[in-house]
C-alpha positions in Angstrom: 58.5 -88.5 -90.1 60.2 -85.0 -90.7 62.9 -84.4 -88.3 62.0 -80.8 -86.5 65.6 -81.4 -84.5 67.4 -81.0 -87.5 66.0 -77.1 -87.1 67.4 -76.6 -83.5 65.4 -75.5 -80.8 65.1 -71.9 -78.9 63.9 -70.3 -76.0 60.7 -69.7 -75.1 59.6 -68.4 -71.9 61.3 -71.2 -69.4 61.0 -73.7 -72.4 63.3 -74.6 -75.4 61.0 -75.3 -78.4 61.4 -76.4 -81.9 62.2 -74.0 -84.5 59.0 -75.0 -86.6 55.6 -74.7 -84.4 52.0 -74.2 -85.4 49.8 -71.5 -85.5 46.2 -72.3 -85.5 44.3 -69.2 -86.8 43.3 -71.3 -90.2 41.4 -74.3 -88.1 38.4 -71.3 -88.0 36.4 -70.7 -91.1 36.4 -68.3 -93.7 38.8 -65.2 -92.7 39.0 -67.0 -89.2 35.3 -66.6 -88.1 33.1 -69.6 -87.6 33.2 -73.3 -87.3 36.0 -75.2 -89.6 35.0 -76.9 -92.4 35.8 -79.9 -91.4 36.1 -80.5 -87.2 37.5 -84.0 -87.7 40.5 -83.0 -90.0 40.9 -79.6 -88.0 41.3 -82.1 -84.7 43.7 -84.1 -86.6 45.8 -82.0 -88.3 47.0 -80.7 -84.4 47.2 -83.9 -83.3 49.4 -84.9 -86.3 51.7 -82.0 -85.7 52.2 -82.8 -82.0 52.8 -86.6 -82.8 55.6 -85.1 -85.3 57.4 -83.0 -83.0 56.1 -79.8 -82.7 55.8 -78.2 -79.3 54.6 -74.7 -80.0 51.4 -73.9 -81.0 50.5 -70.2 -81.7 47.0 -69.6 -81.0 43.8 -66.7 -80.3 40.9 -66.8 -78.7 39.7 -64.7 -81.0 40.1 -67.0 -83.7 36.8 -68.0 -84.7 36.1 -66.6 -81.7 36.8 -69.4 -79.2 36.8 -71.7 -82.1 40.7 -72.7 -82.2 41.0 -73.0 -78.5 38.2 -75.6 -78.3 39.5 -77.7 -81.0 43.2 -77.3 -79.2 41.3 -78.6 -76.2 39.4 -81.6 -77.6 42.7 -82.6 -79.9 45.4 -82.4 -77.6 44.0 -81.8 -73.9 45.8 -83.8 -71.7 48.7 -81.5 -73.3 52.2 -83.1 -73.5 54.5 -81.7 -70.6 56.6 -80.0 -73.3 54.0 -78.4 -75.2 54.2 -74.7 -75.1 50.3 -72.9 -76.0 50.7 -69.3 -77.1 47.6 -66.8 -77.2 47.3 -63.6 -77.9 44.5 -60.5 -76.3 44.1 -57.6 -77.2 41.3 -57.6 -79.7 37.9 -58.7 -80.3 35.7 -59.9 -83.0 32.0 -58.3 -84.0 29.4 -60.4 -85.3 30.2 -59.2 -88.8 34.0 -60.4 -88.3 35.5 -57.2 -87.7 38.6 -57.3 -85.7 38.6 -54.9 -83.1 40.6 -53.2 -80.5 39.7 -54.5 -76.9 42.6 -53.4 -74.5 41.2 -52.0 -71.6 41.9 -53.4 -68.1 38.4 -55.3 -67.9 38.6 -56.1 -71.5 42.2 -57.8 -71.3 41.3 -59.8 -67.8 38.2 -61.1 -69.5 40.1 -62.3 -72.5 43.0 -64.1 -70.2 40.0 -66.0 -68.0 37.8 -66.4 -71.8 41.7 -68.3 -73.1 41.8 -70.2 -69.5 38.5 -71.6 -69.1 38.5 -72.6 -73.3 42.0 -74.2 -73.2 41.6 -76.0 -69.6 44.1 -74.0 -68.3 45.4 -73.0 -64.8 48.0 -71.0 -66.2 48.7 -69.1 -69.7 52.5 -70.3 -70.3 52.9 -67.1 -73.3 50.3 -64.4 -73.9 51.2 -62.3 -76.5 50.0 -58.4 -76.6 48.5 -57.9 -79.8 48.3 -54.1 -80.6 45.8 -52.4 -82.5 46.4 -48.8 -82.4 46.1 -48.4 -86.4 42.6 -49.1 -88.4 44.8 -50.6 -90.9 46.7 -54.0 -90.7 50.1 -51.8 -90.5 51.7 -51.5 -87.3 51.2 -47.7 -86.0 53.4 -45.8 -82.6 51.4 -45.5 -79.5 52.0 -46.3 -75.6 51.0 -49.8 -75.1 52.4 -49.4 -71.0 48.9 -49.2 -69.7 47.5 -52.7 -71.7 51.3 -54.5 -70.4 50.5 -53.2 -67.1 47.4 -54.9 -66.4 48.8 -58.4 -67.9 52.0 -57.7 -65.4 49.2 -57.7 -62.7 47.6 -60.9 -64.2 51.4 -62.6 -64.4 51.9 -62.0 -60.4 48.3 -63.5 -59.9 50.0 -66.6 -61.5 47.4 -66.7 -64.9 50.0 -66.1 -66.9 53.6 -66.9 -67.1 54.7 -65.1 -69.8 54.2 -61.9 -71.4 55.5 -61.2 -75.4 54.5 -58.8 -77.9 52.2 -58.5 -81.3 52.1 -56.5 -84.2 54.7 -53.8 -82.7 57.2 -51.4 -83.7 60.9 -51.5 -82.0 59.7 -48.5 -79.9 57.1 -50.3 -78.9 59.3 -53.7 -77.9 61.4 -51.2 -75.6 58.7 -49.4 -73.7 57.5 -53.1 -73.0 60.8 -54.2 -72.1 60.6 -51.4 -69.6 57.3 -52.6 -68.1 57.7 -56.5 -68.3 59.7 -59.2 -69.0 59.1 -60.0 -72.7 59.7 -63.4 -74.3 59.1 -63.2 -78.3 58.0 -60.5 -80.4 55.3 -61.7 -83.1 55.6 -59.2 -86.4 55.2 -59.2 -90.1 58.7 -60.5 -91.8 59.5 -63.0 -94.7 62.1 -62.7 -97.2 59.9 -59.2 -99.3 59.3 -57.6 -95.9 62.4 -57.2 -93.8 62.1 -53.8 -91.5 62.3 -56.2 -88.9 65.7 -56.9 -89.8 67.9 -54.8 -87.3 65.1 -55.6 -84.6 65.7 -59.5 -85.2 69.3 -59.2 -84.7 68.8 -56.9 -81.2 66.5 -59.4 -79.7 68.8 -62.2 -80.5 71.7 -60.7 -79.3 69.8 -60.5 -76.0 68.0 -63.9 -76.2 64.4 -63.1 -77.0 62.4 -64.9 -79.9 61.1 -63.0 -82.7 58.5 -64.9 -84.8 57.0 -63.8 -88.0 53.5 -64.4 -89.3 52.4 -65.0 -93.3 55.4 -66.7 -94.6 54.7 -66.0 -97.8 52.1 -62.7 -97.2 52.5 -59.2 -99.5 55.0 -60.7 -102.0 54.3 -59.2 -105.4 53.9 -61.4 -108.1 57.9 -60.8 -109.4 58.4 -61.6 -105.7 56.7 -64.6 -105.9 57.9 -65.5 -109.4 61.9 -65.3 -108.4 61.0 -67.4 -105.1 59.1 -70.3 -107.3 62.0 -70.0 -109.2 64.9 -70.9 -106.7 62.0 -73.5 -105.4 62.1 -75.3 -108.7 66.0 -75.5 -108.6 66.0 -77.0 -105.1 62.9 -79.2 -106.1 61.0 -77.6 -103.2 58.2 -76.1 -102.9 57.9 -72.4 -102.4 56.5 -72.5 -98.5 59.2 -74.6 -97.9 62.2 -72.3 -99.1 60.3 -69.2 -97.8 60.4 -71.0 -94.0 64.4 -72.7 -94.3 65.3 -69.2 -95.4 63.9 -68.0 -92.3 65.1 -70.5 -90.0 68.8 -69.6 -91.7 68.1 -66.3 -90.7 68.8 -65.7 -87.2 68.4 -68.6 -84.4 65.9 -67.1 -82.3 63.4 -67.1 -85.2 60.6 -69.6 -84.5 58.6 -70.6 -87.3 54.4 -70.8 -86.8 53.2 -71.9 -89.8 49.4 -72.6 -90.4 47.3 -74.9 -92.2 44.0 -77.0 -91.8 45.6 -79.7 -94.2 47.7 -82.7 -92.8 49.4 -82.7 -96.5 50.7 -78.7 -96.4 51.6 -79.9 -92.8 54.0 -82.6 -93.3 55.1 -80.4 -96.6 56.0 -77.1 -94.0 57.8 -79.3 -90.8 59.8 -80.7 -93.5 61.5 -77.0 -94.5 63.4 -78.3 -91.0 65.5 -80.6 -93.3 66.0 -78.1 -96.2 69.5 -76.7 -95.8 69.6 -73.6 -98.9 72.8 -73.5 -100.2 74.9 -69.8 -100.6 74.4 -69.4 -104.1 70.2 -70.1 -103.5 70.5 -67.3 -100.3 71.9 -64.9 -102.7 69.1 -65.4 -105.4 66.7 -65.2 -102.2 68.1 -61.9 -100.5 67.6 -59.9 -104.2 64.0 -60.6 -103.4 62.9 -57.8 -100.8 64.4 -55.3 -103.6 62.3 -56.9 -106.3 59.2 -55.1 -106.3 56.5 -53.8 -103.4 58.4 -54.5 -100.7 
């Protein structure tokens, strides 16, 4: 069984977690929308990655829609005291699988009951604030007070515990810091897209986790060449070096990894265990300068 301690653990909210969680979003279908293709192996790759250590799942119900939450529930429901469920609101999804922006104050309160009543919630412990001011994947400048407003209200109701941050720019993190309490900050970052960087080491300094989705997503291929490359030396596979250089990065990175395969599971907790050596960081670090980053 990989050892997750061997990552350390980090805040989240009123919880310390393991570095290395799980993010659900690839138990749905085809670009997230629909049924999985298998419900049985969907159900037990989550209960295989609670039964090896992981107590942080990243999760939407927008996924699928509703689809993710439902399997979380059937897996893992009664949840393990330690286990910390992340969602995120903020968007929607049409019936052709569009992704679309659904902030408004009825919008935002419908989503926090829709993620209750699918999880078997009382309380949300993390919901994330996914922006979608841009009608591209980029992240775009805009106010995102009024949205963090209305889940303020929600968090003194008591449906939520804690509030944190999606697909944002640093302005963005500090005009939500001025609103609410924020716990993590959920952005775009691996080893060939770092404008996080600076914002990683601010929200460490002050205790807040940042974690970064698609591990391995926008490399170009002599991006993803040089990183098979060091894999090969350290007889790992690329995933794995891509996720221990992370976890070397800065402590309050957590990791959320996804897959609907209990192999590329066991494959990405054990990245915990891989320690990269200075002369492998220094190959690594040329990588963000190699081409389309």
């Amino acid at each position: 069984m990989n050892d997750l301690s061997k990552a350390g653990t980090f805040s989240l909210g009123n919880h310390r977690v393991n570095r290395i969680g799980y993010g659900a979003m690839q138990l749905a279908g085809p670009g997230v929308f629909g049924p999985p293709r298998d419900r049985d192996a969907a159900l037990q790759v989550l209960r295989q990655a609670v039964a090896h250590g992981v107590n942080h799942i990243d999760t939407s119900d927008f996924y699928g829609p509703h689809i993710t939450n439902h399997l979380i529930r059937e897996a893992l429901s009664p949840y393990p005291e330690d286990l910390v469920i992340v969602t995120k609101v903020g968007a929607v999804r049409g019936e052709d699988a569009s992704w679309n922006p659904a902030f408004s104050r009825e919008a935002l309160t419908q989503a926090v009951h829709d993620n209750l009543r699918n999880l078997e919630l009382d309380t949300l412990e993390v919901v994330n604030f996914r922006c979608m001011l841009s009608a591209t994947q980029d992240t775009a400048e805009g106010s995102i007070e009024a949205p963090l407003t209305v889940l303020a209200e929600l968090q003194r109701q008591g449906l939520i515990r804690h509030i944190g941050l999606s697909h944002v720019t640093p302005t963005q993190v500090a005009q939500g810091r001025s609103v609410c309490d924020i716990v993590c900050v959920q952005n775009h970052y691996n080893l060939a897209h770092r404008k996080d960087d600076e914002l990683i080491d601010n929200l460490a300094r002050d205790g807040i986790a940042y974690v970064p989705y698609f591990p391995l997503g926008g490399f170009s291929p002599l991006q993803s060449s040089a990183l098979s490359q060091v894999a090969e030396q350290l007889a790992a596979s690329p995933m794995q070096v891509a996720l221990a250089w992370l976890l070397q990065r800065s402590p309050n990175i957590l990791l959320i990894p996804g897959t609907s395969s209990a192999a590329h599971l066991r494959e990405n907790l054990a990245a915990a265990e891989l320690v990269l050596p200075e002369e492998a960081l220094e190959q690594l670090d040329k990588i963000a300068g190699a081409g389309g980053a």
